[in-house]
C-alpha positions as CSV (number, residue, x, y, z in Angstrom):
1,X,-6.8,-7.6,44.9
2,X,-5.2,-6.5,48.0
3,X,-3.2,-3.6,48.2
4,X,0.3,-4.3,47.7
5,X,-0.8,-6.2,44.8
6,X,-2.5,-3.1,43.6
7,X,0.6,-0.9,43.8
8,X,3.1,-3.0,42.1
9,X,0.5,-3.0,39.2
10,X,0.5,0.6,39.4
11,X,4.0,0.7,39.3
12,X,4.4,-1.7,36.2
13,X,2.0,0.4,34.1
14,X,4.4,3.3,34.9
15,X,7.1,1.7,34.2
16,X,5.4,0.1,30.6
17,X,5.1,4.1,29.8
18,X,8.1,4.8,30.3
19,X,9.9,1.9,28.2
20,X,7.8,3.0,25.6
21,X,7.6,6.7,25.4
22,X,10.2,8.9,25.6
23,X,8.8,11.0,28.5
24,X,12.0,13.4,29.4
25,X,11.1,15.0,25.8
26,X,8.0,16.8,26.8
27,X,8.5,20.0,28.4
28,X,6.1,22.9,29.3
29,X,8.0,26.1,29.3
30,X,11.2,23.9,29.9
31,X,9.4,22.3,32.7
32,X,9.5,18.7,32.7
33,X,6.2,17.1,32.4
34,X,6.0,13.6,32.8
35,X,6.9,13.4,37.0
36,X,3.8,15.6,37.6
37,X,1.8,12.8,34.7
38,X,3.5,10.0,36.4
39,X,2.3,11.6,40.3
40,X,-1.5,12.1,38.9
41,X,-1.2,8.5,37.2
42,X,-0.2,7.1,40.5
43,X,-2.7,9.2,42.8
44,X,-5.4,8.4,41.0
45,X,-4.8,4.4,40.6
46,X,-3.9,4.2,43.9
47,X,-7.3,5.6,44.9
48,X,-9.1,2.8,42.7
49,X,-7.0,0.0,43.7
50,X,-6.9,0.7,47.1
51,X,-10.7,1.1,47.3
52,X,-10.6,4.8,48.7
53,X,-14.3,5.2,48.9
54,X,-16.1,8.5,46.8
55,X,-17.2,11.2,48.2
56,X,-21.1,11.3,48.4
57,X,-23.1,13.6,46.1
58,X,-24.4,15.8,49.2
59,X,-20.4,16.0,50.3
60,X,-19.8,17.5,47.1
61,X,-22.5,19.6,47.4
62,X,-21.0,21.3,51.0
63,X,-17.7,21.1,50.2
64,X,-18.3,23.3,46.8
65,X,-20.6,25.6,48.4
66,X,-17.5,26.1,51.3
67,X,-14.8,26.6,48.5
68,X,-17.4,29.4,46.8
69,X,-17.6,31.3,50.2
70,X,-13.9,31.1,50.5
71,X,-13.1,31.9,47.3
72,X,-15.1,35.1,47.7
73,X,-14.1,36.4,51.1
74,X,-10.1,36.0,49.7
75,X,-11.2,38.1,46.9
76,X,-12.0,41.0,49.5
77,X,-8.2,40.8,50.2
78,X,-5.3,41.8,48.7
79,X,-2.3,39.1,48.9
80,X,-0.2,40.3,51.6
81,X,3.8,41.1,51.3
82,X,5.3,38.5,53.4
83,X,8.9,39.2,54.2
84,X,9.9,36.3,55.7
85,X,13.0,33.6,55.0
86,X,10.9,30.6,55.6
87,X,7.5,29.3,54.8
88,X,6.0,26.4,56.0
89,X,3.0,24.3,53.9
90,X,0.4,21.7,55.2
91,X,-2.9,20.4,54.4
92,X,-6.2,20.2,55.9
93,X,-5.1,16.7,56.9
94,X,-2.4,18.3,58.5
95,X,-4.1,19.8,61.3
96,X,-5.3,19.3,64.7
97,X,-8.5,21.1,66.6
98,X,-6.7,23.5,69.6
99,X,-8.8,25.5,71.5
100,X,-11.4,25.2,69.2
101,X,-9.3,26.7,66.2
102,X,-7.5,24.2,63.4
103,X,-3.7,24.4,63.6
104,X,-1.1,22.5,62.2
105,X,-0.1,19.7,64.1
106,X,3.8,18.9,62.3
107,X,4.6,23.0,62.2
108,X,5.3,25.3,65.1
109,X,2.9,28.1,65.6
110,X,5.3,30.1,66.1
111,X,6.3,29.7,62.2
112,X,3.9,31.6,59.6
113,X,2.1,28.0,57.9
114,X,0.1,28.3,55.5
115,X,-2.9,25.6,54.5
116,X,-3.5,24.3,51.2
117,X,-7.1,22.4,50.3
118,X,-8.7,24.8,52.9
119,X,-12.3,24.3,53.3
120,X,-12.7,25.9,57.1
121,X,-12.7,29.5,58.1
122,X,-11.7,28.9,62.1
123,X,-8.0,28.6,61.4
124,X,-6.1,29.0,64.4
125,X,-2.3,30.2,65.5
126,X,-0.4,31.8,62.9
127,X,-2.3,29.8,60.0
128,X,-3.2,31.4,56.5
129,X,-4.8,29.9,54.2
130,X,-3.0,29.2,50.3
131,X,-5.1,32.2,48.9
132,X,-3.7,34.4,50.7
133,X,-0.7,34.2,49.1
134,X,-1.6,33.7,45.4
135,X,-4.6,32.8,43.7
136,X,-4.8,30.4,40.9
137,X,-4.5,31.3,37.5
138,X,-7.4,30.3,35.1
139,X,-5.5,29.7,32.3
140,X,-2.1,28.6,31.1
141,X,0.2,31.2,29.3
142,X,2.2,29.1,27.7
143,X,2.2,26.7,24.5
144,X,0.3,23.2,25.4
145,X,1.8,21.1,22.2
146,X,4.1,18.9,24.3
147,X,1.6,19.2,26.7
148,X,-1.5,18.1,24.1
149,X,1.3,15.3,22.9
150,X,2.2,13.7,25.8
151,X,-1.4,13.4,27.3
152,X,-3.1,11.6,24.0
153,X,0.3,9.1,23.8
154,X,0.4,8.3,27.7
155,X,-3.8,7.7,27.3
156,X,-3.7,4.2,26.1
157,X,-1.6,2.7,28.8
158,X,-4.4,3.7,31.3
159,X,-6.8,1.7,32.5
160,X,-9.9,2.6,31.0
161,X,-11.9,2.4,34.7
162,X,-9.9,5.7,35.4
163,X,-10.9,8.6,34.2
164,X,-8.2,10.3,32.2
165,X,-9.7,13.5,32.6
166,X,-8.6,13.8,36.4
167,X,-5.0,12.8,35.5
168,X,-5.0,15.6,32.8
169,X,-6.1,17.9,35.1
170,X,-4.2,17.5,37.9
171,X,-1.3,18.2,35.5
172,X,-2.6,21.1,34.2
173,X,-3.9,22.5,37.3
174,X,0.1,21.6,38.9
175,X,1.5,24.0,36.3
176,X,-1.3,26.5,36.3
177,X,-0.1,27.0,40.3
178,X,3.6,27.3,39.4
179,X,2.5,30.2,37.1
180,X,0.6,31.7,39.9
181,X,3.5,31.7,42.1
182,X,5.7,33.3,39.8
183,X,3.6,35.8,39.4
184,X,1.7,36.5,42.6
185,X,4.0,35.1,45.2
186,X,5.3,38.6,47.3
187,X,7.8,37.0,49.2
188,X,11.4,38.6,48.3
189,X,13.4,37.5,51.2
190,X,12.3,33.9,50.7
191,X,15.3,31.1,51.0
192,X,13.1,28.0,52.2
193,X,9.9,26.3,52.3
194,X,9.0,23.0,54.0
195,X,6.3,21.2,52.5
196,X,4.2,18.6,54.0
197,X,2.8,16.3,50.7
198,X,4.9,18.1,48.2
199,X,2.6,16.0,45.4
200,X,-0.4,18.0,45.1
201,X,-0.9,20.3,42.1
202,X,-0.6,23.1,44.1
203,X,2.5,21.7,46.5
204,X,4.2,20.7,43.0
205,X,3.6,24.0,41.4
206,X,5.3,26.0,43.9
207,X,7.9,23.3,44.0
208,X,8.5,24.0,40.8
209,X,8.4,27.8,41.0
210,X,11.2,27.7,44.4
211,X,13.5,25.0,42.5
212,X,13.4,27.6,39.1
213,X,14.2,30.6,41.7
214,X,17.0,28.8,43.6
215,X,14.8,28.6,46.9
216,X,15.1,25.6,49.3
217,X,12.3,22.9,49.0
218,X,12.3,20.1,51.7
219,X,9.5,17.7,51.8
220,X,8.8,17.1,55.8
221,X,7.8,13.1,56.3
222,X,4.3,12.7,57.2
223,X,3.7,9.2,56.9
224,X,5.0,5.9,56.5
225,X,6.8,5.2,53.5
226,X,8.0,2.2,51.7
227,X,9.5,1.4,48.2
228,X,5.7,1.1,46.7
229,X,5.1,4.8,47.7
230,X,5.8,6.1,44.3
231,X,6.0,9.8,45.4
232,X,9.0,8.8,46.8
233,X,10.7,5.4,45.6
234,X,10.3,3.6,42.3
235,X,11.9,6.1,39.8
236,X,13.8,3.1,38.0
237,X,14.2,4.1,34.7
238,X,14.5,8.0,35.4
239,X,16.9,10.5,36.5
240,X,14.4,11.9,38.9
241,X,16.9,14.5,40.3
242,X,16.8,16.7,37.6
243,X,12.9,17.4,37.8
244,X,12.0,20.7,38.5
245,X,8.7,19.7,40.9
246,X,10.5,17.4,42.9
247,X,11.7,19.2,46.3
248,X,15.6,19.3,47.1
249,X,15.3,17.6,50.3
250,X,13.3,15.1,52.6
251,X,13.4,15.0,56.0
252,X,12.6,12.0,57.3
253,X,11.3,9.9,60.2
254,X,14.0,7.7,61.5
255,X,17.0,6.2,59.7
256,X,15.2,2.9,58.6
257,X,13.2,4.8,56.0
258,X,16.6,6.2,54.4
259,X,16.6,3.4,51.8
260,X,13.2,3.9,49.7
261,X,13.9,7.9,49.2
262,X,17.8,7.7,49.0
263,X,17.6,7.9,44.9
264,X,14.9,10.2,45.1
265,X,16.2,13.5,46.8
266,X,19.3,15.3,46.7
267,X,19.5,15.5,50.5
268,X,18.2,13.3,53.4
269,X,17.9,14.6,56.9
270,X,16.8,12.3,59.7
271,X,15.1,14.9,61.5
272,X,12.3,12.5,63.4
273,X,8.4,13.1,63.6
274,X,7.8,16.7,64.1
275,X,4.6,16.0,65.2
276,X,5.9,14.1,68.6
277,X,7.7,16.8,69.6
278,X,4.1,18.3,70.3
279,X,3.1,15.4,72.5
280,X,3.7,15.4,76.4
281,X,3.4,12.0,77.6
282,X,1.9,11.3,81.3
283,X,2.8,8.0,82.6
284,X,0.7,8.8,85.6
285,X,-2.9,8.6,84.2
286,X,-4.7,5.3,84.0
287,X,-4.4,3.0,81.4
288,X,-7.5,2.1,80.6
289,X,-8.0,2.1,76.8
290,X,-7.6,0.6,73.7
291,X,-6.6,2.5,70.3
292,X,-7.2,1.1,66.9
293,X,-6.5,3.9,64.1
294,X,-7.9,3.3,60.9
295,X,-6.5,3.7,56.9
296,X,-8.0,5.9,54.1
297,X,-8.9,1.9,52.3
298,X,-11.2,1.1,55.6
299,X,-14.7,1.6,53.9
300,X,-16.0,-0.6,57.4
301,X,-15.0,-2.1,60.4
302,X,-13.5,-5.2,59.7
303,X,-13.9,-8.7,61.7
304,X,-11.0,-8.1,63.8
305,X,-11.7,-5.0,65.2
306,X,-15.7,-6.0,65.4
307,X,-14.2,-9.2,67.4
308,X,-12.2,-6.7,70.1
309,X,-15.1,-4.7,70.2
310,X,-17.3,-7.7,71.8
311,X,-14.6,-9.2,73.7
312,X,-13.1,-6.1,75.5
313,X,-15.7,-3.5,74.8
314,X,-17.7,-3.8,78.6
315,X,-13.8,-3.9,79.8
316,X,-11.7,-1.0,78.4
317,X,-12.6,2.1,76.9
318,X,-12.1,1.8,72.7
319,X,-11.5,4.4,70.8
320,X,-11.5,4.0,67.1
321,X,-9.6,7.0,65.5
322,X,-10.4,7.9,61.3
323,X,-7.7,8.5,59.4
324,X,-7.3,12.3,58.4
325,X,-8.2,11.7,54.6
326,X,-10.9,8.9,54.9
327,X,-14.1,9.7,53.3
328,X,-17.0,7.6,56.0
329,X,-19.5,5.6,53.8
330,X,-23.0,6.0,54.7
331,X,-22.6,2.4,55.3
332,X,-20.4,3.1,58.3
333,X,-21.6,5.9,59.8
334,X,-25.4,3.5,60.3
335,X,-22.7,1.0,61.4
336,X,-20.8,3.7,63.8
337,X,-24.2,4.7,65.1
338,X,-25.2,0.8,65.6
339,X,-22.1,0.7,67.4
340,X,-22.5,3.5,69.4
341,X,-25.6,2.4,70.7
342,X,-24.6,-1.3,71.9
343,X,-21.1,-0.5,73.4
344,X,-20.8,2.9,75.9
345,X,-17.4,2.4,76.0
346,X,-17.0,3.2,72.6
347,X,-15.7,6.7,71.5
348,X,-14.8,7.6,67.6
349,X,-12.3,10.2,67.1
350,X,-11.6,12.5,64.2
351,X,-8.4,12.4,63.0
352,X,-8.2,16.1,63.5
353,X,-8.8,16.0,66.8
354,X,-5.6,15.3,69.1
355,X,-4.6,11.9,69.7
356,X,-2.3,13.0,73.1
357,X,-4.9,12.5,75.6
358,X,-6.0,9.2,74.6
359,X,-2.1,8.0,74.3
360,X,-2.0,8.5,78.0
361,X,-5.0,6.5,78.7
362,X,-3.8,3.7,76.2
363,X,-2.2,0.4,76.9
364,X,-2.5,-1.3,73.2
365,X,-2.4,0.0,69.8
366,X,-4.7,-1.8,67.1
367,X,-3.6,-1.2,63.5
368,X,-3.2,-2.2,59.7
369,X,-0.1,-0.5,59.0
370,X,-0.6,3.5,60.3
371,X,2.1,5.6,61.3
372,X,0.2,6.3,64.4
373,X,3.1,3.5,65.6
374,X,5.7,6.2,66.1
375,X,3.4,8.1,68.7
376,X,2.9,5.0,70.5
377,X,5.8,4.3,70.6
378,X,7.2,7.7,72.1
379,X,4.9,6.8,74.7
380,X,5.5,3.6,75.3
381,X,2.3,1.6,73.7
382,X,3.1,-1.6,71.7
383,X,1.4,-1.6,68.6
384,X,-0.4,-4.7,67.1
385,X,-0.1,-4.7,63.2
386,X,-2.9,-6.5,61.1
387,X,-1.1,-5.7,57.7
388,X,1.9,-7.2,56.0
389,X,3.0,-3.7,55.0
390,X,3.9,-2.8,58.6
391,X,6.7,-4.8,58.0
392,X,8.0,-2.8,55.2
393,X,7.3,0.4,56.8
394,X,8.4,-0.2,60.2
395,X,11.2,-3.0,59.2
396,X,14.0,-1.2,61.3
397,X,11.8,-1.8,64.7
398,X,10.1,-5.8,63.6
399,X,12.3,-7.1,66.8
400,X,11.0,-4.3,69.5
401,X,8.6,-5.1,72.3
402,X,6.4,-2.5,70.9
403,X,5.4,-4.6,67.5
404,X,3.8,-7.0,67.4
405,X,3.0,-8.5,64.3
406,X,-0.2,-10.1,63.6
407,X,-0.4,-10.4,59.9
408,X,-1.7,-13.7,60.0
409,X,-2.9,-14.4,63.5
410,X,-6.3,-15.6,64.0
411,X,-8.8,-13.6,66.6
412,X,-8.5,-15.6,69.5
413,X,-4.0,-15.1,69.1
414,X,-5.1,-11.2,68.9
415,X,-6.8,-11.3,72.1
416,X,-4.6,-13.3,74.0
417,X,-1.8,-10.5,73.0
418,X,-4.1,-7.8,74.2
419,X,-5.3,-9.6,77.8
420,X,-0.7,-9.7,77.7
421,X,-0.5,-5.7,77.6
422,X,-3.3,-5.0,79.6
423,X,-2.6,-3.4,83.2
């Protein structure tokens, strides 16, 4: 199943649930539940049908053993009064490696951000980590009928390769952060947040807690998004406006992406890509290299980018960027290392690492479908798409220069558009 195929499934089996359950009748402490349900349903078969590879058992191991650590030095410190009238929210996927330190690459350092799924001490600028504003509750306070209810009736639309459990959860853990906020949260001048991936639990739950005390949410872009994006578009058969975890506002990209997220937030601000604002392009330095960015679904290096590798890769420098999110398969790190060895020219980047000196040593972009277009772009670099969902993403720019579609070229049509770009 390829992917596009996947996410209409995953939107049909939301849809089936709500045709057959009343969802806007469940409520947690007046809180609707079934948009934070219907986020977790859509995570979480999104992962499985896009083939988003597991994190290994030693992975596991690390990452829990970093999250203790953590957990026990922000114990040692008392959440901090923050009098401040905006706060700014991003991910460890947000960031970028400065100077040795992690910052957030969309925010200004200037602005206090704060980082939520933190598992690194060396944050940088003026970067906190989430627990140093609140720390989550363990339990709920409130009654869990509705929330019991709508759980065990939602169940049997799932498929049963998912497991429920980590739906359930998510929801659970969503409002047990919205409690935390309202309890915890010492901000009393607070008037707006800007989130970056307002649909994790923690992201929703203070969502949730701003929208109930009449404080600005506005979800900043950070990707490309099309009408199978169900975080942002697909809300048919509800009136998604009056949810309490969905922000008030999205700022967006560029005007073309207006039309999936028009029905989904109050407001829509065509801000651009906070990110490129960062970026400081030098049309002096040599061309010289070739970028290909991965996606989260690329367990391996497929054919095409194998292909470039042997035809350009005693040429042109290639650098192969990860996507911030992708978990590496041992299979492709033996394959990376195999790689490694046979072609010098070859670099692998992180996608924490910054991508603006390799820009200005880059005449090509390789790509399925990343958003890793709009910072060619600003510099200049036509992009070469291997995916059919480019053309949904990026539909406003399908007649520029800088795309070039490949969707269903062979290997030897993608390397006679390379030798075109190349100095």
């Amino acid at each position: 199943m390829n992917s596009s195929d996947g996410f209409i499934l995953i939107k049909s089996i939301i849809i089936n649930i709500e045709k057959k359950i009343n969802v806007d009748s469940y409520k947690y402490s007046n809180i609707y539940i079934w948009p934070i349900l219907r986020l977790a349903i859509y995570i979480y078969l999104k992962k499985q049908y896009n083939n988003h590879q597991s994190v290994s058992f030693s992975q596991k191991i690390t990452a829990k053993l970093k999250s203790l650590l953590l957990k026990f030095s922000y114990k040692l410190t008392n959440n901090k009064n923050y009098n401040l009238k905006n706060l700014y929210f991003g991910s460890n996927s947000h960031r970028i490696l400065t100077n040795g330190k992690y910052e957030n690459k969309f925010f200004s350092n200037e602005n206090l951000v704060v980082e939520y799924d933190n598992n690194l001490f060396n944050l940088g600028g003026n970067t906190i980590p989430l627990e140093k504003l609140v720390k989550l509750n363990k339990d709920l306070r409130n009654s869990r009928n509705d929330l019991n209810e709508i759980f065990l009736k939602v169940k049997e639309f799932i498929p049963k390769s998912v497991n429920y459990n980590l739906i359930k959860n998510f929801c659970e853990i969503s409002l047990k952060y919205y409690e935390s906020f309202q309890e915890q949260l010492n901000c009393p001048e607070l008037k707006k947040v800007f989130i970056l991936c307002y649909y994790s639990p923690s992201m929703l739950g203070l969502t949730i807690f701003c929208k109930i005390n009449r404080i600005n949410t506005i979800e900043v872009q950070h990707g490309p998004i099309s009408d199978l994006h169900l975080a942002y578009s697909g809300w048919d058969n509800c009136n998604v406006k009056k949810y309490q975890c969905i922000p008030d506002q999205i700022d967006i990209w560029h005007e073309g992406f207006k039309k999936y997220v028009e029905d989904t937030f109050n407001e829509i601000s065509v801000e651009g890509n906070y990110y490129l604002k960062k970026l400081k392009y030098n049309k002096e330095l040599i061309k010289d290299s070739i970028l290909i960015t991965l996606q989260m679904s690329d367990s391996t290096l497929n054919e095409i980018y194998l292909h470039i590798l042997e035809e350009f890769g005693d040429k042109y420098k290639i650098v192969i960027r990860k996507h911030p999110r992708q978990v590496i398969s041992s299979e492709m790190n033996n394959k990376i290392k195999d790689l490694n060895y046979r072609y010098k020219n070859l670099f692998f980047q992180e996608g924490s690492e910054s991508i603006n000196d390799v820009l200005n040593n880059s005449f090509i972009h390789i790509t399925a479908h990343s958003g890793t277009f709009f910072e060619a772009l600003n510099f200049k670099i036509p992009t070469i798409f291997l995916s059919q969902r480019a053309t949904e993403y990026f539909h406003t720019f399908i007649q520029s220069k800088y795309f070039i579609n490949c969707t269903n070229s062979s290997k030897e049509e993608i390397t006679q558009k390379i030798i075109e770009n190349a100095p």
